[in-house]
N, C-alpha and C positions, 0 to 999 in steps of 0.2 A: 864523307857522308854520301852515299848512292840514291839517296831520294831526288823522286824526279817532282815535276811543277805536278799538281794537283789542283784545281782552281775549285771542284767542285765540294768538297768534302774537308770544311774547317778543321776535323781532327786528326787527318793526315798530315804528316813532317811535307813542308816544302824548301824547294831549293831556294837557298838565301844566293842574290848576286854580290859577288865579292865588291868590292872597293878596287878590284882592277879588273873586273870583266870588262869587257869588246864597250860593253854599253856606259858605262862609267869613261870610260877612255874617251869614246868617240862626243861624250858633252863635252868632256874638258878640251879637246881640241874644238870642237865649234866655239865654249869660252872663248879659249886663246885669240881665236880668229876673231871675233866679235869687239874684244878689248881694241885690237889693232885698229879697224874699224865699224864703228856699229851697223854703217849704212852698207856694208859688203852683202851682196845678194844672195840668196840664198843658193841661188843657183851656179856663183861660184866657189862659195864652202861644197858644198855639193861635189863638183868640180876637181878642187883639190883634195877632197878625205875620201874620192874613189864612191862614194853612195850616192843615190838618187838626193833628187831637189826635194820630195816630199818626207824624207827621212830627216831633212836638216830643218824642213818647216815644223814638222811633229816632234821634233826635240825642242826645240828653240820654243815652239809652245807650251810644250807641256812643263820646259823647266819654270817659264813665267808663270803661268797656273798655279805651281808647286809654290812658287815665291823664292825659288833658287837664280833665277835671272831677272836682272830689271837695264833695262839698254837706255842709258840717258847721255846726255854731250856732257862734257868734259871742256872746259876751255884750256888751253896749255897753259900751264905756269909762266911757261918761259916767254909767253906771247902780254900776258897782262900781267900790268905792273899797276898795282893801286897805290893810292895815296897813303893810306893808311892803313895799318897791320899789325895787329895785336895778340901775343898769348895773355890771357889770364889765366891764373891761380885762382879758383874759388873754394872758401870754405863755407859747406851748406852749414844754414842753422838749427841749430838741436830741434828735434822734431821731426824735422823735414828731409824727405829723400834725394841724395844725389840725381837720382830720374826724375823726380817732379820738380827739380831745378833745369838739369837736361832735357825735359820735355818744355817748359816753358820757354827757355830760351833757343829751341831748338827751332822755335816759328819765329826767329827772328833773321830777316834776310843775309844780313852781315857777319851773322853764326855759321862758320864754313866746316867744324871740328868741334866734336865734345868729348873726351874721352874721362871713364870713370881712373882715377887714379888711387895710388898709395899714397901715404906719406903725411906731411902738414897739410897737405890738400885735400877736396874732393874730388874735385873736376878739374880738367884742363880747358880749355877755351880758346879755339884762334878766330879772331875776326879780323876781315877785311870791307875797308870801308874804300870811298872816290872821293873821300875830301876828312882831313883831319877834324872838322867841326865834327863830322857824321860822326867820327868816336868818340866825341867827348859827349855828344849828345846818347850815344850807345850807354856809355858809360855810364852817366849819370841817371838813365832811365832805365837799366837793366839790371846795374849791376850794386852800385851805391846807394841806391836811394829803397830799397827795397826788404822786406823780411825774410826774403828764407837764403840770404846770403849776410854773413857775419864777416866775414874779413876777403880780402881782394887782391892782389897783387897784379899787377898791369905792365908787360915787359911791351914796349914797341920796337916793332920789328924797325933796323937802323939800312939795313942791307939783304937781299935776299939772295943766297950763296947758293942755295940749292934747293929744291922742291918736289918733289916726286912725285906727291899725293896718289891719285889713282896708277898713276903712270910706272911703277916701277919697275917691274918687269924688262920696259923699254931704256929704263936712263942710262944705261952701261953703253948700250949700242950705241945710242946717241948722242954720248960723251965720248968714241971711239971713234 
């Protein structure tokens, strides 16, 4: 297609940016670089991807704006070890939506993971707690004692072998 950008005239063809132009490219590298660390200045991504500092501030903003980036700390897995750690199995109850179960319990601190599943389930569930009372008391006040969950299943975690969570990208290196 040889149409060019047109901004002013809505019923003219405009050129769509592919999914690997220069500008698609160059967020996923500022991503990458972000992930590594959040607190990296702008002005040495800048630096490294060869572009001015104000091209890396104008991305990195306008992806947050968009709601395509959100830059928050991460603690490392392999640094905190809790006391207690829990997947559950939740089956919602008839009526009610796997998200209005996953939003309620989504304000709860020791909710680290909810993902919608298949199967005998609806949800997945991992909590970590800093003291085994704290999941019993999770338990009983979130998950057992309540209507829009019918059945439960509670695996505690015995050993934690490996962890990845945000971090994957990095675990190969860092196991090498």
């Amino acid at each position: 297609m040889n149409s060019t950008i047109r901004r002013n005239d809505p019923d003219k063809p405009t050129r769509q940016r592919g999914t690997h132009s220069v500008e698609e490219r160059l967020n996923s590298e500022i991503v990458k670089m972000l992930e590594q660390d959040g607190r990296m200045a702008f002005s040495e991504i800048a630096q490294k991807l060869k572009v001015s500092e104000g091209t890396i501030r104008n991305r990195v903003n306008g992806m947050k704006e968009a709601g395509m980036l959100r830059i928050v700390a991460i603690a490392d897995p392999r640094a905190t070890e809790y006391k207690a750690d829990a997947m559950v199995c939740v089956k919602v109850a008839p009526g009610v939506t796997p998200k209005a179960v996953a939003d309620r319990l989504s304000k709860v601190s020791s909710v680290v993971y909810i993902l919608w599943v298949t199967g005998r389930f609806d949800l997945l569930i991992e909590i970590v707690c800093d003291e085994p009372d704290n999941m019993a008391s999770f338990l009983e006040d979130h998950i057992h004692s309540v209507e829009d969950i019918v059945d439960a299943e509670v695996m505690l975690g015995l050993k934690n072998f490996k962890n990845q969570f945000l971090l994957k990208r990095d675990w190969e290196q860092q196991q090498g």
